[in-house]
C-alpha positions as CSV (number, residue, x, y, z in Angstrom):
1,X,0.0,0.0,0.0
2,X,2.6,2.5,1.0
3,X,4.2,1.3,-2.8
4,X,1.6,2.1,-4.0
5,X,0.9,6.0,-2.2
6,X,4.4,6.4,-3.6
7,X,4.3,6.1,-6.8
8,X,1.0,8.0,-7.4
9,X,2.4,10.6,-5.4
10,X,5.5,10.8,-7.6
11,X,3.0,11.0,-11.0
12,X,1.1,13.8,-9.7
13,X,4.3,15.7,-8.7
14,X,5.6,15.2,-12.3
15,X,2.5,16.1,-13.7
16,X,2.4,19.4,-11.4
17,X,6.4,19.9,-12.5
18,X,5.3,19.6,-16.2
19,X,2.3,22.2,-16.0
20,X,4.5,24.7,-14.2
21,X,6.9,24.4,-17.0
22,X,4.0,26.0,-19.1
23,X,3.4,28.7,-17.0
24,X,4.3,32.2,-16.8
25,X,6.3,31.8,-20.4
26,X,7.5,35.1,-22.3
27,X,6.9,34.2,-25.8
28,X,9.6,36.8,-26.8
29,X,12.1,34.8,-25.5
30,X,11.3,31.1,-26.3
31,X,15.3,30.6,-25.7
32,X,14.6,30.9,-22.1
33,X,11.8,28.7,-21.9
34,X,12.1,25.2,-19.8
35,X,12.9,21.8,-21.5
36,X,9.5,20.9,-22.0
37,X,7.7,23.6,-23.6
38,X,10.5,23.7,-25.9
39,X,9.7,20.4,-27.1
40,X,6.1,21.0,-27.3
41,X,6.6,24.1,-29.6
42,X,8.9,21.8,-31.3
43,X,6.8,19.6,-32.0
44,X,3.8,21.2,-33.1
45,X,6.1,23.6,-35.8
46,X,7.3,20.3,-37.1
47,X,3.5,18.8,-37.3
48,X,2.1,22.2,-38.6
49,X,5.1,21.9,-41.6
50,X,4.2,18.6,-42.3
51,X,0.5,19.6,-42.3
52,X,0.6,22.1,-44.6
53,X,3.2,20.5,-47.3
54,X,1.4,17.2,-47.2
55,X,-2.0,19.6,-47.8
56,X,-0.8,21.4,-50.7
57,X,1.0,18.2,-51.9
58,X,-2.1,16.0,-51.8
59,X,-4.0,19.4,-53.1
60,X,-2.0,19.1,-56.3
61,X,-2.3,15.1,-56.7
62,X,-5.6,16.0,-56.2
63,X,-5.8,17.9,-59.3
64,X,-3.6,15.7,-61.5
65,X,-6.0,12.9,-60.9
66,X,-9.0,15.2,-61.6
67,X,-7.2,15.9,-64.7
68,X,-6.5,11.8,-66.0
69,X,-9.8,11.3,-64.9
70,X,-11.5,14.1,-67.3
71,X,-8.9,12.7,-70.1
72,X,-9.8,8.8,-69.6
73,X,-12.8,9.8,-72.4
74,X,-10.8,10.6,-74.8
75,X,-8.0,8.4,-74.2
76,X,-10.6,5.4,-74.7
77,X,-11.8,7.0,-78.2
78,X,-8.4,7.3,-79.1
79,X,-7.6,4.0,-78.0
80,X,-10.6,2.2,-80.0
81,X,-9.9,4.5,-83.2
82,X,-5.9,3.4,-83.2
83,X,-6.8,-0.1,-82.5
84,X,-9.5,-0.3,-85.2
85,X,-6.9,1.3,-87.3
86,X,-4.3,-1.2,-86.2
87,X,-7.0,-4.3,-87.3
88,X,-7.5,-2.8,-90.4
89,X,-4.2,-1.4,-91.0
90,X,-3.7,-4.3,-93.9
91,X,-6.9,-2.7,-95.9
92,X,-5.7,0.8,-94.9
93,X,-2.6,0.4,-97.2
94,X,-4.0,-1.1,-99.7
95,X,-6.5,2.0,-100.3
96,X,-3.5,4.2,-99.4
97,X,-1.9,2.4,-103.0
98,X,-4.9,2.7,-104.7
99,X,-4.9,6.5,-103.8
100,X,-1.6,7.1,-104.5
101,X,-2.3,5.4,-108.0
102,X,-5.5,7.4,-108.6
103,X,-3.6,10.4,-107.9
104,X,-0.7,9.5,-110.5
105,X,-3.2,9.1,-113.1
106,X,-4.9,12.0,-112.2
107,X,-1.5,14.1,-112.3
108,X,-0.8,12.8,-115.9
109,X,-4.0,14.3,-117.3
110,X,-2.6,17.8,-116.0
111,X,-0.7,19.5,-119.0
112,X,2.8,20.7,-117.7
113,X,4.0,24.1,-119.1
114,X,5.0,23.0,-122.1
115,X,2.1,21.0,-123.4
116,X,-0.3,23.8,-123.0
117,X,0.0,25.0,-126.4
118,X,-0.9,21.5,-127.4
119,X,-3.6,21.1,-125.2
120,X,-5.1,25.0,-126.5
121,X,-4.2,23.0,-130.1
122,X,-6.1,20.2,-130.0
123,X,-9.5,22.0,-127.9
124,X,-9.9,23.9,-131.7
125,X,-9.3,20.6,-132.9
126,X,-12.1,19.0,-131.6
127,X,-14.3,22.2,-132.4
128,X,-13.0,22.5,-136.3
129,X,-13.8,18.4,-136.3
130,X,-17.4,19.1,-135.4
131,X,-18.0,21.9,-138.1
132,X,-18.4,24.7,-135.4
133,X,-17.2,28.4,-136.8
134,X,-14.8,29.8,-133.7
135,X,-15.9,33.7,-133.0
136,X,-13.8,33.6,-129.9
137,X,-10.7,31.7,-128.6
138,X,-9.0,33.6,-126.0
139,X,-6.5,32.3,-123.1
140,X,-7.0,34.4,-119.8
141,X,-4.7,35.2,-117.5
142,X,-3.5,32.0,-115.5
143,X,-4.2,31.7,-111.8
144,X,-1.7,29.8,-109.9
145,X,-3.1,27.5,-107.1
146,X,-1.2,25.5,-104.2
147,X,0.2,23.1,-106.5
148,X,-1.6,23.8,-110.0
149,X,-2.1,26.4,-112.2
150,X,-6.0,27.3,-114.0
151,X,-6.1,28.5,-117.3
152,X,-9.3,29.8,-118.5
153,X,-10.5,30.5,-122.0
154,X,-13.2,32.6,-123.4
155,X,-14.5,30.3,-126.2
156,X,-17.7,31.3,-128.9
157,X,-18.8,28.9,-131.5
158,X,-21.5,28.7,-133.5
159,X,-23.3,25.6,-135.2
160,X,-25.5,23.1,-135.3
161,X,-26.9,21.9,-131.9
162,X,-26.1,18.6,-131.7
163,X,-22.4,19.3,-133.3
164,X,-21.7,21.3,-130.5
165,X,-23.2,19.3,-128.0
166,X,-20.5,16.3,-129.7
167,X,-17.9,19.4,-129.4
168,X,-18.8,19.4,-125.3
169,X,-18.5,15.9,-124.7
170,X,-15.2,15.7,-126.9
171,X,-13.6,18.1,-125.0
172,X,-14.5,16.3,-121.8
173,X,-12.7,13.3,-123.3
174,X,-9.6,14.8,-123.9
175,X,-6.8,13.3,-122.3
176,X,-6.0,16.3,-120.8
177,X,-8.4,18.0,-117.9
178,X,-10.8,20.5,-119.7
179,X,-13.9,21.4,-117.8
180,X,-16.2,23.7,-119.6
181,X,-18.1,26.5,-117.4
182,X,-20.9,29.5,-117.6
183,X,-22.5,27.7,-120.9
184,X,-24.8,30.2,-122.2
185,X,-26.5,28.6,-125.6
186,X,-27.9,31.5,-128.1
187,X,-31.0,30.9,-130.7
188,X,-29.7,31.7,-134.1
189,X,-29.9,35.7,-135.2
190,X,-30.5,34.6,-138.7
191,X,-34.0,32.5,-139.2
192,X,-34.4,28.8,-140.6
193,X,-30.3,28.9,-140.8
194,X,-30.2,26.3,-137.8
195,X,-27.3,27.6,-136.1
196,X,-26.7,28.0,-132.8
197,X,-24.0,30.3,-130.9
198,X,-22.3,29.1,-127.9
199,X,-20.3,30.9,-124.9
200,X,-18.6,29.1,-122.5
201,X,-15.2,29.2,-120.4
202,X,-13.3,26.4,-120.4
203,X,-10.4,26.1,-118.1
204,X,-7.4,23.5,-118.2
205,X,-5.1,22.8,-115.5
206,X,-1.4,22.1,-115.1
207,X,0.6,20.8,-112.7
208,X,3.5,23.1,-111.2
209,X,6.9,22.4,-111.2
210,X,9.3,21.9,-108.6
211,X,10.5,25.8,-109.3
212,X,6.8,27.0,-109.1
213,X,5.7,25.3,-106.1
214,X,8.7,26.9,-104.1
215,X,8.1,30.0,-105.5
216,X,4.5,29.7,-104.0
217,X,5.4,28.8,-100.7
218,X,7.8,31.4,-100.3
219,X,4.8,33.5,-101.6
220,X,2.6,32.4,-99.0
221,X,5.0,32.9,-96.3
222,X,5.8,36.2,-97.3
223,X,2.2,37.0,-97.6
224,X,1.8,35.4,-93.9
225,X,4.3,37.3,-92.3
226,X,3.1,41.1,-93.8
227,X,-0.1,40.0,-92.5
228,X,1.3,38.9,-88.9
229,X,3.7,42.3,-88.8
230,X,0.5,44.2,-88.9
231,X,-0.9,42.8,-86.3
């Protein structure tokens, strides 16, 4: 029993020695302040730091996960488009050939620069071979494209109706491109003489060459950056 008095006597006297250690402090000068509270102050700095950093760090996990989470979506779209793409990617290059193919034949009907007078040549051709009377064959000015160049001519003939309809679809079978545009068909000015007068454009294409197709880009860079300097 008197063991026992002892020690709970001893507690409460360490417990009254620890509270006094808290009293009466001047918290302008912590350097004086007993072992105790030193530790406590200690201690709560070092939990307050660690608070606030793993606060802020978990804020900004936080927000990355938010993030993934608003791009999981779109990462499963892109996921099924690549792997559809991936299954069919046998069938994707085989159209890709056929394309490329198509486009080859496609760039052999356009005239290059030197062929044009050819091309202009055998359009008459095909007019004279019908029986039409030219009025009007005039090249316009040509208007360079990306990687083309359009070529337009004013054309009037007159004749018989179906020889010029057999004039339209001759020049559509050229080898060349010739697309024929604004058709304007007139009734004959002189009665029972069954001639017809026609006004159309038709406009050929040619390809540009390597020279040409710098000389655009450069263009259209130059042209970019005026318009960006006056911004």
């Amino acid at each position: 029993m008197a063991t026992s008095s002892m020690r709970k006597f001893d507690l409460n006297a360490w417990f009254a020695d620890l509270a006094a250690q808290f009293q009466g402090l001047n918290p302008k000068e912590p350097g004086q302040w007993p072992i105790a509270p030193k530790l406590a102050t200690a201690l709560a700095v070092v939990a307050a730091v660690v608070g606030a950093g793993y606060f802020f760090w978990l804020a900004d996990v936080q927000a990355a996960l938010e993030a993934e989470r608003a791009r999981e979506p779109q990462l499963r779209e892109e996921f099924r488009s690549k792997l559809a793409q991936a299954v069919n990617l046998p069938e994707l290059r085989k159209q890709k050939s056929q394309v490329e193919e198509y486009v080859i034949q496609l760039e052999k009907q356009l005239p290059g620069k030197a062929e044009i007078d050819q091309l202009l040549s055998d359009i008459s051709s095909a007019g004279v071979g019908r029986g039409l009377q030219f009025e009007l064959f005039r090249p316009g000015q040509i208007v360079l494209k990306d990687y083309y160049a359009e070529l337009p001519i004013a054309v009037r003939v007159s004749g018989r109706y179906h020889d010029i309809g057999s004039f339209a679809a001759d020049v559509s079978n050229l080898s060349r491109i010739v697309t024929l545009h604004n058709l304007n068909v007139v009734a004959p000015t002189t009665p029972n003489s069954g001639l017809l007068s026609m006004e159309a454009t038709a406009r050929t294409y040619r390809y540009l060459d390597p020279t040409e197709v710098a000389e655009q880009k450069r263009a259209a860079a130059a042209a970019k950056a005026a318009a960006g300097g006056k911004k």
